[in-house]
C-alpha positions as CSV (number, residue, x, y, z in Angstrom):
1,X,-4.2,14.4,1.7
2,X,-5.6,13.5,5.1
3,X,-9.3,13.5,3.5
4,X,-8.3,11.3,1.0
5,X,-6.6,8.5,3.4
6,X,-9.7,8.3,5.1
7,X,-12.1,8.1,1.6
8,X,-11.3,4.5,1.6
9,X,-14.0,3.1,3.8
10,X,-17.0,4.0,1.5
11,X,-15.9,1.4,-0.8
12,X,-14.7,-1.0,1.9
13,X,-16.3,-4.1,-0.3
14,X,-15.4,-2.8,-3.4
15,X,-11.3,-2.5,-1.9
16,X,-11.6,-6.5,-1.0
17,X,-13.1,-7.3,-4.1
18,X,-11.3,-5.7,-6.9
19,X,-7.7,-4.3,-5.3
20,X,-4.8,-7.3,-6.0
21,X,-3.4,-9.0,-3.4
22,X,0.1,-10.0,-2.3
23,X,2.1,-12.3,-3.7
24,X,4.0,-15.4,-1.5
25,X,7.3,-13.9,-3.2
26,X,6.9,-10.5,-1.7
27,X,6.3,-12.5,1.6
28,X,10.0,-14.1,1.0
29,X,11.5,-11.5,-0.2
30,X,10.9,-9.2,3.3
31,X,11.5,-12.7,5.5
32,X,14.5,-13.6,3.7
33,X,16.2,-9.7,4.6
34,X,15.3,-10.2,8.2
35,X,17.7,-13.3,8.2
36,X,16.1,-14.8,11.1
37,X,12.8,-15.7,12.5
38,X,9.8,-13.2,12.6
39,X,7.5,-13.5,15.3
40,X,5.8,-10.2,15.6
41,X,4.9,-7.7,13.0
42,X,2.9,-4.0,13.2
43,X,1.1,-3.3,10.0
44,X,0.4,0.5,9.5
45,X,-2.6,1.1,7.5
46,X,-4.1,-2.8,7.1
47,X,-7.1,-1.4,5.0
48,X,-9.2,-4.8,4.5
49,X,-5.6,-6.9,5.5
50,X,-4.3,-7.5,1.7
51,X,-1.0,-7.9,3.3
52,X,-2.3,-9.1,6.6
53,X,-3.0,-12.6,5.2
54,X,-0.2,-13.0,3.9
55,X,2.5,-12.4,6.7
56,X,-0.4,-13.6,9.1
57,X,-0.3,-16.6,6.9
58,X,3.9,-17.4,7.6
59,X,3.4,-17.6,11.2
60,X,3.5,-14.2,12.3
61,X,1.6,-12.3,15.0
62,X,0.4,-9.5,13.2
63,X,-0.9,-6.4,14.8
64,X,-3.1,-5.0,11.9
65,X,-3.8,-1.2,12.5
66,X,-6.0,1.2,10.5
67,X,-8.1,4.9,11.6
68,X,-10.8,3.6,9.2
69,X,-13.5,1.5,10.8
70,X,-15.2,0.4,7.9
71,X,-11.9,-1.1,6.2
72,X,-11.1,-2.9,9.8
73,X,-14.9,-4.1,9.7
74,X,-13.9,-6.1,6.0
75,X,-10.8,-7.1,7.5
76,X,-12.2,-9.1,10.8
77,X,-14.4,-10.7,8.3
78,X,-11.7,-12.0,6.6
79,X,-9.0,-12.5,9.7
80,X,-7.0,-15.1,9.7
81,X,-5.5,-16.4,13.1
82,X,-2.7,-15.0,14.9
83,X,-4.1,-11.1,14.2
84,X,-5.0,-8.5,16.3
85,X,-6.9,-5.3,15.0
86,X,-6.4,-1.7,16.2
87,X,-8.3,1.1,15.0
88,X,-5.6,4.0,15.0
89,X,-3.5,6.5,12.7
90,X,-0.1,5.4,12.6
91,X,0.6,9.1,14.4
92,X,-1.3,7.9,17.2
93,X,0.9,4.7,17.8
94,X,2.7,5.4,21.0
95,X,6.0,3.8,21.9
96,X,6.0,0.7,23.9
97,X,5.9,-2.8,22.3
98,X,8.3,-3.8,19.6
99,X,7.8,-5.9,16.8
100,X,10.8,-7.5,14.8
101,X,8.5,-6.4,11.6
102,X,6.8,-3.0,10.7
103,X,5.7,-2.5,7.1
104,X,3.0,-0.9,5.2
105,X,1.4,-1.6,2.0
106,X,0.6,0.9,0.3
107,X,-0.1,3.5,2.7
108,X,3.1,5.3,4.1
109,X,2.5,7.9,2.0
110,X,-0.6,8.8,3.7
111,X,1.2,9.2,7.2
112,X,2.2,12.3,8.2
113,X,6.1,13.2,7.3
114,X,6.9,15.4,10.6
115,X,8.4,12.8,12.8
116,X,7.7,9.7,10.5
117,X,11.2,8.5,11.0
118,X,12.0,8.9,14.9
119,X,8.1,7.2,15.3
120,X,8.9,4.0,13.0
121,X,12.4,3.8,15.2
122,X,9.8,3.5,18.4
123,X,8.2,0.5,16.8
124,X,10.8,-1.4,15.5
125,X,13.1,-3.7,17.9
126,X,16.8,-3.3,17.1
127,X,18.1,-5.2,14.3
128,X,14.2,-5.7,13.2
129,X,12.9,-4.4,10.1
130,X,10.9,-2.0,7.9
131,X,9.3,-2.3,5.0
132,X,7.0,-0.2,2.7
133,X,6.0,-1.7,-0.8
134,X,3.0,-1.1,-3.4
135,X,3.2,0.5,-7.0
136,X,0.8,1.8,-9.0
137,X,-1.7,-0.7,-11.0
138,X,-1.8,0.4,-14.9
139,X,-3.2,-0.9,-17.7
140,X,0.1,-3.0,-19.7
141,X,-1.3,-2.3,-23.0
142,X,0.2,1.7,-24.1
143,X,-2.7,2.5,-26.4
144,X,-5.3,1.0,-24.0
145,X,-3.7,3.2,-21.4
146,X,-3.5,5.9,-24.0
147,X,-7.4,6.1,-24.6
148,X,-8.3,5.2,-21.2
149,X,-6.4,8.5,-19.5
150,X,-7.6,10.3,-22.9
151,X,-10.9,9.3,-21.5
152,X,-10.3,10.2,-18.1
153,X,-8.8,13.7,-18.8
154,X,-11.6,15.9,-18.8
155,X,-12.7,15.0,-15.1
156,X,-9.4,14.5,-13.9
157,X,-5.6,15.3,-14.9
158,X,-4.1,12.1,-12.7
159,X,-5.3,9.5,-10.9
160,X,-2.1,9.1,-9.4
161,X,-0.2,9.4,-6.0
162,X,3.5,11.7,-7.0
163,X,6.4,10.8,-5.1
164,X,5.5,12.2,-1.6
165,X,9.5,13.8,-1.6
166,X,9.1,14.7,-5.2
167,X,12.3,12.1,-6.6
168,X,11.8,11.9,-10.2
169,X,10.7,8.2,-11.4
170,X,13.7,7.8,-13.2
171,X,16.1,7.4,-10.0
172,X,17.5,4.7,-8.7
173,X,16.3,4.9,-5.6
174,X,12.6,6.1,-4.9
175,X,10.4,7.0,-1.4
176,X,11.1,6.2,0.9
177,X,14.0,5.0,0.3
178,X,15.4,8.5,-0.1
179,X,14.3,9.2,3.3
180,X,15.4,5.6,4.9
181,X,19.1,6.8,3.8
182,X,18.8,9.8,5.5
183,X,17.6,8.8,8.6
184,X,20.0,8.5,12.0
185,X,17.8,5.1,12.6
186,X,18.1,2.7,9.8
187,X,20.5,1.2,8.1
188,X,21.1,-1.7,5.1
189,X,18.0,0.6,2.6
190,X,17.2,-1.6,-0.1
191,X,14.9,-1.1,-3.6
192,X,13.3,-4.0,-5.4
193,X,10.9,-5.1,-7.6
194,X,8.5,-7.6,-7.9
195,X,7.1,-8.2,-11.0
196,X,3.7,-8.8,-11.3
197,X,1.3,-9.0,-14.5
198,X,-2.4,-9.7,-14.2
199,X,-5.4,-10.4,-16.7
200,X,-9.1,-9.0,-15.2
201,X,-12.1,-8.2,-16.8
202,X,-13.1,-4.3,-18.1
203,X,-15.9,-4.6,-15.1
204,X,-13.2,-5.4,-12.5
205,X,-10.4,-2.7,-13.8
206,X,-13.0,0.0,-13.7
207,X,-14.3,-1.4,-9.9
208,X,-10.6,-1.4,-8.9
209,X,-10.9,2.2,-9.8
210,X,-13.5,2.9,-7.9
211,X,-11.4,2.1,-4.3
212,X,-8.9,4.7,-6.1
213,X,-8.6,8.2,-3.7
214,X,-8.5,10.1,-6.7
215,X,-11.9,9.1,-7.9
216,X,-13.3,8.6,-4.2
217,X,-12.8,12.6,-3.8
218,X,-14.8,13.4,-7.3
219,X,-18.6,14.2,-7.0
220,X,-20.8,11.0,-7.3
221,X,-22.4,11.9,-10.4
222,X,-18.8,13.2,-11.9
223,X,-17.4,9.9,-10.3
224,X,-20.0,7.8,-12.7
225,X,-19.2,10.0,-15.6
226,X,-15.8,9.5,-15.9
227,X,-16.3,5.7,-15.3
228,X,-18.3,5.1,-18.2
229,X,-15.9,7.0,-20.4
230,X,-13.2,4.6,-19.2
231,X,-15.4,1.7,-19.6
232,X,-16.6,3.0,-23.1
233,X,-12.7,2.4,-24.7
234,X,-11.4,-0.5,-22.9
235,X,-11.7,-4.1,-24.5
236,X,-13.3,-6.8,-22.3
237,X,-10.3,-8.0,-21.1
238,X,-7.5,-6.4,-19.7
239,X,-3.7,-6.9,-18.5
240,X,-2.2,-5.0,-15.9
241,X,0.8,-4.3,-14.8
242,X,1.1,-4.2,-11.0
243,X,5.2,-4.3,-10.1
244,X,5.3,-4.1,-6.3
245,X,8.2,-1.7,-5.1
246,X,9.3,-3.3,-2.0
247,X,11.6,-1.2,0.5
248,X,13.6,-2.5,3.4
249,X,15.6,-1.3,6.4
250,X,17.4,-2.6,9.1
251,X,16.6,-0.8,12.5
252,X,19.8,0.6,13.9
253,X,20.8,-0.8,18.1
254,X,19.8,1.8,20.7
255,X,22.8,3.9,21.1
């Protein structure tokens, strides 16, 4: 997976332009579970800062870090105030400042599961909070989707991410949620969802799945192949679903 994280950069323009951004209600939703003021925040894997605006946006100092230098290159064009950008993995995070918020969106699953846990714990000041949310982005329509993975199939099985812990979709609670309950360091693990339905052109479906890490990793020539075929069977509008899975934890007091 590793090569994948980092295929995102090639298509830094293309991420800003076509991936969805963040609702205000997701913004509530994480502020309203801290159940007091937020002051500082450490994003892990800020991309081209999707998420950054949007906590940025409530106040927040927000510490936006990402290994990719292309994605943080989009994201100081777009910075808003109060934001400071780090190029690093979230592996290479050392202990040492705390922030009442950590979160990612959309890109926990690409860190690196050995010592995930007893890492976040390092970042997060007692009684602050973590949070991971995304989802994947499908088309709403079932025989749109039908012909477009029908189309898709014979360059690639799945364009999707599995569970990185491998709990079925049909539980109750999914990752990382499965591993927040586990953990020594966090308490208070809570699932939601955020529903979210969104109308875009054919054009700007397929350019959202070009910033995709399954079709990043394809040959170029494969990659334009298998775009056309999509583009071929879809109408010229389409609706999305895009639920956000949103999951929060309370970080345990320093025993």
């Amino acid at each position: 997976m590793p090569g994948r994280a980092l295929s995102f950069g090639a298509r830094a323009e293309a991420y800003e332009e076509f991936r969805p951004g963040y609702p205000a209600e997701l913004a509530d939703l994480v502020l309203a579970y801290a159940g007091r003021p937020v002051r500082t925040a450490l994003e892990i894997g800020a991309g081209t800062g999707k998420a950054t605006r949007l906590f940025a946006g409530r106040g927040i100092t927000v510490t936006a870090t990402d290994p990719d230098g292309a994605m943080l290159a989009e994201l100081r064009r777009q910075m808003p105030a109060g934001v400071r950008i780090l190029r690093a993995a979230f592996e290479d995070l050392r202990p040492g400042e705390r922030y009442g918020l950590v979160y990612a969106a959309a890109a926990l699953h690409w860190t690196e599961p050995a010592g995930r846990w007893s890492r976040m714990a390092g970042l997060v000041a007692p009684g602050g909070v973590f949070a991971s949310f995304g989802g994947p982005v499908r088309l709403a329509d079932p025989g749109v989707r039908a012909a477009a993975d029908a189309a898709r199939a014979p360059f690639l099985h799945s364009d999707e991410i599995p569970s990185p812990d491998g709990t079925p979709p049909e539980h109750d609670m999914q990752w990382p949620g499965t591993e927040l309950r586990r953990s020594a360091w966090f308490a208070d693990v809570r699932q939601s969802v955020v529903e979210r339905r969104l109308t875009m052109s054919a054009a700007d479906y397929v350019g959202y799945l070009s910033t995709v890490s399954a079709y990043l990793q394809l040959p170029e020539p494969v990659r334009e192949q298998v775009f056309a075929s999509i583009r071929r069977v879809l109408p010229g509008t389409v609706e999305i679903a895009a639920d956000i899975t949103v999951h929060l934890a309370r970080r345990q007091p320093d025993r």
